[in-house]
N, C-alpha and C positions, 0 to 999 in steps of 0.2 A: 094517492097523495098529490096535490095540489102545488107545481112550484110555478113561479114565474121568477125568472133570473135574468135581471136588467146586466149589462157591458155597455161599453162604449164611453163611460164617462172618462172626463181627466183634467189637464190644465191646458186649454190655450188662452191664447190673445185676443184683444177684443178686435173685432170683426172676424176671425177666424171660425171655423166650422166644425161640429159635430154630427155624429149619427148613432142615436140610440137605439140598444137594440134588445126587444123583450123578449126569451125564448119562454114557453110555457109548456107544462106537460099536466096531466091528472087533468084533464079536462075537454070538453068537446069545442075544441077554441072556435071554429066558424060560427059556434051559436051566440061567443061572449062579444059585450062590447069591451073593446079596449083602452084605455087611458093611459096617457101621460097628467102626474099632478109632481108637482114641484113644493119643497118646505125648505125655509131659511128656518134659523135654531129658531124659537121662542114666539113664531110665527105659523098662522095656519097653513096646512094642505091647500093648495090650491088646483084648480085643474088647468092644464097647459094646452092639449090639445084630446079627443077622442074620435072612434073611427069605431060608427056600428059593424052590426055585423051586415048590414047592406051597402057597406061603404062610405056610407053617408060620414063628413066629419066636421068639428067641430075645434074653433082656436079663442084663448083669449085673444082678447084683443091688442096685448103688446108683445106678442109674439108674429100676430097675422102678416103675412107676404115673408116672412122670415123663417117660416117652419114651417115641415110636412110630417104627415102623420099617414104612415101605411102600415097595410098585413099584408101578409104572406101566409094564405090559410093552408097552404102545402107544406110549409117548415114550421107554424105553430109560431108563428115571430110577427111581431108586432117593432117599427120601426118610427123611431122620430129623428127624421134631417134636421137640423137646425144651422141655419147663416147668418150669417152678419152678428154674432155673439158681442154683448156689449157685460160689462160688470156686474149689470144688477138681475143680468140672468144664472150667476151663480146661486145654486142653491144644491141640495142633494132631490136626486131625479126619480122618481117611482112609479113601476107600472102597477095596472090594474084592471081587473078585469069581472065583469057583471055579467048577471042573465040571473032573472027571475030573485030569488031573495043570495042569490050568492053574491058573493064580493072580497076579490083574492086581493093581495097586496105583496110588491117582491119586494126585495129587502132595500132597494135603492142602488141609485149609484151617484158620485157626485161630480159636479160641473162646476168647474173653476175659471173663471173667466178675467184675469188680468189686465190694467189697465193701461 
């Protein structure tokens, strides 16, 4: 069975900092690539940041210099640092992870960013 279980979300202030963190199991995580995608209600998934499994990685662009995207293919955890947090980066946060036609999604966590 397949889980990915995002932590680390909550409420701070703006410019303040978080670190998200994706644990996954039922899977052979070094082969997946992993994502951060972000949804406000009523609003598409977007993707925020990913990180193949060669490391390679990947930012929108209003996130860029302000967020990191790592793994930790020894703990199965997939991680997004995020600084400088401003309002309109609240959203609820979900990981996600790929290889070949699979495509897992955890249940989210949410990022509350105060003005």
């Amino acid at each position: 069975q397949v889980q990915l279980v995002e932590s680390g979300g909550g409420l701070v202030q703006t410019g303040g900092s978080l670190r998200l963190s994706c644990a996954a199991s039922g899977i052979i995580f070094r082969l997946y690539a992993m994502g951060w995608y972000r949804q406000a209600p009523g609003k598409q998934r977007e993707l925020v940041a990913a990180v193949t499994s060669g490391r390679s990685t990947k930012y929108v662009d209003s996130v860029k210099g302000r967020c990191t995207i790592s793994r930790d293919n020894a703990k199965l955890t997939v991680y997004l640092q995020m600084h400088s947090l401003k309002p309109e980066d609240t959203d609820a946060y979900y990981c996600n992870a790929k290889y070949g036609i699979d495509d897992f999604w955890g249940q989210g966590t949410q990022v509350t960013v105060s003005s």
